[in-house]
C-alpha positions in Angstrom: 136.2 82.2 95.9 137.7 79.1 97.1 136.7 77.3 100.2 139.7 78.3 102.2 138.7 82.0 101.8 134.9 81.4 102.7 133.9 82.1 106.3 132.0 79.7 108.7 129.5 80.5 110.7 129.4 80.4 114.3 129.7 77.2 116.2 126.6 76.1 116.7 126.0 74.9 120.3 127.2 71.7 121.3 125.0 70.2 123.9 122.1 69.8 121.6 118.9 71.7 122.5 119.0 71.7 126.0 121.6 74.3 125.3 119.3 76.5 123.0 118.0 80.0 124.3 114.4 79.9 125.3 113.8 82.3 121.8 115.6 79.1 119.8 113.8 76.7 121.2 110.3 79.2 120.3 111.5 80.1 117.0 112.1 76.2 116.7 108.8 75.5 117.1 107.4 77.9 115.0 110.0 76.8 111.8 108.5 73.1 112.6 104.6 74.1 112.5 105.0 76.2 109.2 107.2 73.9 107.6 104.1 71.5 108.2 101.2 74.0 108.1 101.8 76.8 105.7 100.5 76.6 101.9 102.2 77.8 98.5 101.2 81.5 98.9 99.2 81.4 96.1 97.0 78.7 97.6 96.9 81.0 100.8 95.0 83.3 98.8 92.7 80.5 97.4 91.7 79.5 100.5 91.2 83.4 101.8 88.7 83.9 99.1 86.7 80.9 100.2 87.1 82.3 103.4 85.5 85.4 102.9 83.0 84.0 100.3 81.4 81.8 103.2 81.6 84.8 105.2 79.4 86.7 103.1 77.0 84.0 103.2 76.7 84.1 106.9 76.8 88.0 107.5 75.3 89.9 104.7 71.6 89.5 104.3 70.1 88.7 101.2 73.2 87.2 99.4 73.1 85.2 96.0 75.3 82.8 94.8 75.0 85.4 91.4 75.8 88.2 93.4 78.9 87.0 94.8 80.2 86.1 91.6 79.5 89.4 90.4 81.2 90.7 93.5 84.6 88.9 92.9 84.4 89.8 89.1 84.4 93.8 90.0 87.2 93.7 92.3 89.1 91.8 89.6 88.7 93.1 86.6 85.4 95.6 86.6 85.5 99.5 87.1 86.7 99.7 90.6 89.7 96.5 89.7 92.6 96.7 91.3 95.3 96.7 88.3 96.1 100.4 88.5 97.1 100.4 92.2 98.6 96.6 91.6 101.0 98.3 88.5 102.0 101.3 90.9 102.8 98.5 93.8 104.6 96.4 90.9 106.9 99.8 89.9 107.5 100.7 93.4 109.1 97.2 93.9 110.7 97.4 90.3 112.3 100.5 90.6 113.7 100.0 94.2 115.4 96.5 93.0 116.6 98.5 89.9 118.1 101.0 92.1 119.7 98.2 94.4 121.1 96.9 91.4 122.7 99.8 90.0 126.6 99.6 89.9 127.5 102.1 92.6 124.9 100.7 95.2 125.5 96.6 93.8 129.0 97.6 95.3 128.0 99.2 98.4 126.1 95.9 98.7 129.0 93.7 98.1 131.5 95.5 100.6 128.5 95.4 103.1 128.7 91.1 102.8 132.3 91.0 103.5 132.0 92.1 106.7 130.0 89.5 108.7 132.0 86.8 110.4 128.8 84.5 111.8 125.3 83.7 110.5 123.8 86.4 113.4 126.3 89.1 112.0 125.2 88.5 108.8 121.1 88.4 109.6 121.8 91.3 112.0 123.4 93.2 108.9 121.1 92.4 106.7 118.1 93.4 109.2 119.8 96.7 109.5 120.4 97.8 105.9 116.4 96.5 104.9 114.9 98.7 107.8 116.6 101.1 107.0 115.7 101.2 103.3 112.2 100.2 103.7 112.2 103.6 106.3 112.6 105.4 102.5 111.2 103.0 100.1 109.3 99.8 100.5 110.7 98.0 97.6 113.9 98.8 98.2 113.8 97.6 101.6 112.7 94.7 100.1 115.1 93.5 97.7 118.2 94.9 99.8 117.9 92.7 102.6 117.2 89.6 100.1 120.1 90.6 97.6 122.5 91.5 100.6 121.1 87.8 102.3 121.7 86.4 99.0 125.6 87.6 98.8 126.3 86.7 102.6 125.0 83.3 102.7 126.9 82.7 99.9 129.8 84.0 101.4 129.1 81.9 104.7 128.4 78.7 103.2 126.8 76.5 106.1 124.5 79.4 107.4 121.0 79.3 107.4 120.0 81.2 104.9 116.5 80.9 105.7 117.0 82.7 108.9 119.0 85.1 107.6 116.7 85.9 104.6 113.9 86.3 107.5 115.9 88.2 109.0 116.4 91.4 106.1 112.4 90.8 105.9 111.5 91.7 109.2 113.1 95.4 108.4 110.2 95.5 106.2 107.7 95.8 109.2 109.1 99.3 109.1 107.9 100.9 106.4 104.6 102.1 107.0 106.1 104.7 109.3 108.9 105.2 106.1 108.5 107.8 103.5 106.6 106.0 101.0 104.0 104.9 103.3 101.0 104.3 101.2 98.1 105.1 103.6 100.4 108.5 104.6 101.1 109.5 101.2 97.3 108.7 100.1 96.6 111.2 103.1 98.3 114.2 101.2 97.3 113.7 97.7 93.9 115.2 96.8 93.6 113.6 93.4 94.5 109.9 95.1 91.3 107.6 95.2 92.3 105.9 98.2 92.4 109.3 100.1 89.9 108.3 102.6 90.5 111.0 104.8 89.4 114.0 102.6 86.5 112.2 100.8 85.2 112.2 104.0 86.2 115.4 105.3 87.4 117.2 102.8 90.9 117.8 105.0 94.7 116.7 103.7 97.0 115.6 106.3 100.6 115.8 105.5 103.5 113.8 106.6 104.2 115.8 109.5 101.3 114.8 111.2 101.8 110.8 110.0 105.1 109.4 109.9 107.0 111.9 111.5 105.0 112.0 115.1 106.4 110.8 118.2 104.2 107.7 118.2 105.5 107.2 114.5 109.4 107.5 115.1 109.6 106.1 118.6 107.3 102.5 117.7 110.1 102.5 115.0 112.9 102.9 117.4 111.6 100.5 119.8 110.5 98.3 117.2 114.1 98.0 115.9 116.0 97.1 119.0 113.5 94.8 120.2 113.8 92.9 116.4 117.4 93.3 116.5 117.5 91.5 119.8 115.2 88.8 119.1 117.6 88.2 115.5 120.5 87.7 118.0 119.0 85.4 120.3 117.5 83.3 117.3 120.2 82.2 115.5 119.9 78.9 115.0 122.2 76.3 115.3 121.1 73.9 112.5 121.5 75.1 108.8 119.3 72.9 106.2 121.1 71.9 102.9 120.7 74.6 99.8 121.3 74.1 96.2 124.6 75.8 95.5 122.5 76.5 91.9 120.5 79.4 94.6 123.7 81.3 94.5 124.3 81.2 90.8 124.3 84.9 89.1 121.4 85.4 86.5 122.8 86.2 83.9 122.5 89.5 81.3 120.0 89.3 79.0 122.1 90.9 76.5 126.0 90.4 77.7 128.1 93.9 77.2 129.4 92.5 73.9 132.6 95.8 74.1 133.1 99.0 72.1 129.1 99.8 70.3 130.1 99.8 66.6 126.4 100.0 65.4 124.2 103.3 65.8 121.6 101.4 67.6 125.0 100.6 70.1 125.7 104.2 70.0 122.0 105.3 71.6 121.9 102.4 73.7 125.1 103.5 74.9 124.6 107.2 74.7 124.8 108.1 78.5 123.6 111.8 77.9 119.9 110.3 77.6 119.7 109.1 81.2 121.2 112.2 82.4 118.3 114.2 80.6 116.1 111.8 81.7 117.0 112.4 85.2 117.0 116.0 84.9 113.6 115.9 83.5 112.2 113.9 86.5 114.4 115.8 89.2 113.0 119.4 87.5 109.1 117.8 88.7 109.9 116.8 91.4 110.9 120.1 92.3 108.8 121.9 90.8 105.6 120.1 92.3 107.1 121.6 95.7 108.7 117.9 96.5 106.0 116.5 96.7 105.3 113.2 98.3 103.3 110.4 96.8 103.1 107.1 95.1 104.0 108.1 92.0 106.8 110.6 92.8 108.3 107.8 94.6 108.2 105.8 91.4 109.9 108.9 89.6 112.8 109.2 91.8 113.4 105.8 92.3 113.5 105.4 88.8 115.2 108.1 87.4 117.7 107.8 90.3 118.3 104.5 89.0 118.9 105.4 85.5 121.6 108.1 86.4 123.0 105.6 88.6 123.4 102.6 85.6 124.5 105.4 83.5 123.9 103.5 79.8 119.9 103.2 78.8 121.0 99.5 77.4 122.5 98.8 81.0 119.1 100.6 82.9 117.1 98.4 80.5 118.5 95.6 81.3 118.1 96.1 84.7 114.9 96.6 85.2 113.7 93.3 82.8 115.4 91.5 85.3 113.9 93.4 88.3 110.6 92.5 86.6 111.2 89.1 87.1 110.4 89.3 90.4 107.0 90.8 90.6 105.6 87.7 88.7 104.3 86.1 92.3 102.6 89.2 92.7 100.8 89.5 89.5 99.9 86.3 89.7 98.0 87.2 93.1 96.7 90.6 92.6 93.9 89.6 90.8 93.0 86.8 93.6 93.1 89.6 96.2 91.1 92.6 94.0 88.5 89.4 94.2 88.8 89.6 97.8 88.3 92.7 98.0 85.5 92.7 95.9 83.4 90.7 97.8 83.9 92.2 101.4 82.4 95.7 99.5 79.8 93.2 98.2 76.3 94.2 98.7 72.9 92.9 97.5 71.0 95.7 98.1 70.8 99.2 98.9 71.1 99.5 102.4 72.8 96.6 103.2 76.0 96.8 104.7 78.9 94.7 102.7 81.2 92.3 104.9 84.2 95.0 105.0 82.1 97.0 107.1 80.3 94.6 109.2 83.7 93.4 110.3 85.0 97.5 110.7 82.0 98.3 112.3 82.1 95.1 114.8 85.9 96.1 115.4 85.4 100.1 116.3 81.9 99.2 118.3 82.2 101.0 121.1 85.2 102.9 121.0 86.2 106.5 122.5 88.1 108.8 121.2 90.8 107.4 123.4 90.7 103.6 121.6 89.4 104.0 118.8 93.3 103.7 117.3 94.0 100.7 118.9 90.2 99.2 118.2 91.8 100.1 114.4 95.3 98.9 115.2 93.2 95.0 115.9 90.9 95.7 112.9 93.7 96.0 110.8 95.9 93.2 111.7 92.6 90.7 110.5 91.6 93.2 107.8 95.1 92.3 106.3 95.2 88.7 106.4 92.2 89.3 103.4 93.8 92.9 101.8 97.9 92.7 103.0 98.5 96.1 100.3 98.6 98.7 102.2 96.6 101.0 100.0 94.4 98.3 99.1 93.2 97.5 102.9 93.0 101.4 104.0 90.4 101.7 101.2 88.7 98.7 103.2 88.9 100.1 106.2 89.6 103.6 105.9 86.0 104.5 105.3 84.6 102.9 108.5 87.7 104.2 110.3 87.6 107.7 109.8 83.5 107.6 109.5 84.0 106.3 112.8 86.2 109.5 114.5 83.9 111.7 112.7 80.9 110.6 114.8 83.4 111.1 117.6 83.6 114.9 116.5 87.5 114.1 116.2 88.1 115.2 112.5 91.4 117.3 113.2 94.1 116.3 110.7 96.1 116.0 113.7 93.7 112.7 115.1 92.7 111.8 111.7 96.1 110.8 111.1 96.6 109.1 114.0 93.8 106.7 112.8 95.0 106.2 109.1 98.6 105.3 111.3 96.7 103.2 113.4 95.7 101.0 110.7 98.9 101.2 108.9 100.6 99.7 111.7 98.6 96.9 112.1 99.5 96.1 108.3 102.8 96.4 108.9 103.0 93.9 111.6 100.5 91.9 110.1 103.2 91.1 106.9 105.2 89.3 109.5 102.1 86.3 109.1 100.5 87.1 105.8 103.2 85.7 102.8 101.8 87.8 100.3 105.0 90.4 100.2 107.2 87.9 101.2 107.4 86.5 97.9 109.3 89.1 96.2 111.6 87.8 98.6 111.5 84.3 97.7 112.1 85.5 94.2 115.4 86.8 95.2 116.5 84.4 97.4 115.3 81.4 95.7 113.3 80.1 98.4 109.8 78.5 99.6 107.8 80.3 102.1 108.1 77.4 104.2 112.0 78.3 104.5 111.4 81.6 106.2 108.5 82.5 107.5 109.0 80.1 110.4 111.7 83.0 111.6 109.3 85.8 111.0 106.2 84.5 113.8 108.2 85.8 116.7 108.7 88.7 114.6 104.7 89.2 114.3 104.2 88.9 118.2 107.3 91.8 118.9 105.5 94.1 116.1 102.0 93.1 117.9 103.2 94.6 121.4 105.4 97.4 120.1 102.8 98.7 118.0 100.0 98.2 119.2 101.3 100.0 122.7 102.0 103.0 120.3 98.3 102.7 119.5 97.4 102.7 122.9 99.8 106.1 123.1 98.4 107.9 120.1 96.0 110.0 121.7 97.9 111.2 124.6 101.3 112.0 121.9 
């Protein structure tokens, strides 16, 4: 494309900052302080699990310097680890890229870039397409709005692509109220260790009484104007120099090399297998009675995907390089099963682990009335230490629903409302915590210090939208 062809973005203003909106000058401010405060994300999760190791020292009774070791050991790598949930995280965010990659929807995603004129159009656009996407699947609404930032900044060379990357990630606050919410789906799955809910009570709750409730589908509306808003009035009018190297196309790992001569080139050109393939996964799904969960969200997405790249060789291909991106988060998977083994860390019999001296603390108190929201607070810490979603409702789940069940409030109807409660306070809670960001980063070819700057005011929107809904729950 040649320079004459590439749009500018808008004109920044000209009186210097005394010009800027009160949300520019805020967002400003915040760019500044992480640009100065914020840690590689993997030394974020360093310092986390010194956190909570002193933490055990100070609130668990009776706690060795062996113990803790041990503690941090199980989480990671002993019968309870995390690396089955961490691989069904990993092929939710693989499959979704692969599917955003696929021919048909790569083109969608391409027309889509054209369209912005200005640096706001563009993060507006992109904030649109990734909430939407996360509303059906998380790691699709991930890796939209970075691919679609990707293509517009490169497009509107002199934009801040930073701001516009934040931009398609604050869709992503969405998705715990999308369909493959993993705290809701957990709820309907009886065979699923992390459901909490009917452990406990020996109850299912299905996605009617999660994601699609009034307190569910209105936060989301509300939250998506109010971000919307806050995208326009942050646009900001200085754009940091990028590599033009960020805008470079990986390429194939195997280039289309023309007409297969070979018979290995004949199967891994021999379309008919992906359609059987996603006949196969399509007949399930049906004939589980659709049903709902992590791993039939990894089906469709990936089956979807293979009909969509039609070859195998070209599906293949795909997805290697949609694995590519989910090196940040094996690399800090294990650091976080750690965590997570130390706060259920406990010396003895009897003595209550970290995770639920700090649940406990949280709900202390609470009616039937704020119990959600005492959740809703719980979870926005609880996160910062366990940001999966299916990860931290195993954390806090137990305390959480043990807690409504001394209430005498173990409807499905309210028991949902408090698995939602602490899914939303995850969700908002992303906005601060890197760890999914960097998927992200991946994509974009960026340092956390680039983007999350953009994404504090986005915390503080989420914290009052949600956390009214909270409030709401029980009369809704």
């Amino acid at each position: 494309m040649s320079t004459s062809q590439q749009q500018q973005p808008e004109a920044p203003p000209t009186a210097g900052r005394d010009r800027q909106t009160p949300m520019q000058r805020f967002t400003r401010l915040c760019v500044r302080y992480v640009e100065q405060l914020m840690p590689d994300p993997y030394l974020f999760a360093i310092i986390l699990t010194l956190l909570v190791v002193a933490m055990v020292f100070v609130f668990v009774p009776g706690a060795t310097v062996t113990g803790v070791v041990d503690g941090w050991y199980a989480g990671v790598w002993g019968p309870s680890n995390i690396f089955a949930f961490a691989m069904e995280m990993v092929l939710i965010l693989v499959s979704g890229y692969t599917l955003a990659e696929a021919p048909p929807v790569k083109r969608g995603l391409t027309w889509l870039a054209s369209k912005p004129r200005t640096q706001t159009q563009g993060a507006l656009l992109c904030f649109v397409c990734a909430a939407v996407a996360s509303l059906l699947n998380w790691g699709l609404g991930l890796v939209v709005g970075a691919l679609l930032a990707r293509q517009i900044a490169a497009r509107l060379r002199g934009a801040n692509f930073g701001y516009i990357v934040a931009a398609g990630y604050m869709g992503y606050m969405l998705w715990t109220n999308g369909l493959s919410s993993s705290i809701a789906l957990a709820n309907t799955d009886t065979s699923s260790p992390l459901n909490v809910i009917y452990s406990v009570t020996h109850q299912t709750v299905p996605l009617s009484l999660t994601v699609f409730q009034p307190y569910s589908y209105l936060a989301v509306l509300v939250a998506f104007v109010a971000l919307a808003f806050a995208i326009l009035r942050m646009s900001p009018s200085d754009a940091p120099e990028i590599d033009p190297a960020v805008f470079e196309l990986d390429a194939d790992a195997t280039p289309d090399t023309g007409r297969p001569t070979t018979f290995a080139q004949r199967l891994e050109n021999l379309w008919v297998l992906n359609v059987i393939f996603f006949l196969a996964g399509a007949a399930y799904f049906v004939h589980s009675g659709f049903a709902l969960n992590i791993g039939s969200m990894v089906m469709l997405f990936t089956i979807l995907a293979a009909l969509l790249h039609w070859t195998p060789i070209r599906f293949i291909r795909s997805f290697t390089t949609a694995a590519k991106t989910s090196g940040p988060l094996l690399l800090q998977y294990p650091l976080y099963g750690g965590i997570i083994g130390l706060l259920a860390y406990a010396p003895a019999h009897g003595v209550r682990p970290l995770q639920a001296v700090i649940a406990t603390a949280l709900v202390s108190g609470a009616t039937a009335t704020t119990l959600p929201f005492f959740n809703y607070l719980g979870s926005l810490i609880i996160s910062l230490f366990v940001p999966s979603g299916g990860g931290h409702w195993g954390v806090q789940g137990p305390v959480a629903v043990s807690a409504a069940v001394q209430l005498h409030q173990t409807s499905p109807e309210y028991l949902g409302k408090v698995s939602m409660s602490v899914a939303a306070g995850e969700a908002v809670a992303n906005m601060i915590q890197p760890f999914w960001l960097l998927p992200v980063l991946a994509i974009a070819r960026l340092n956390v210090r680039q983007v999350m700057g953009y994404t504090v005011p986005a915390f503080l929107i989420g914290l009052v939208v949600f956390g009214a809904a909270c409030l709401a729950m029980p009369f809704l």
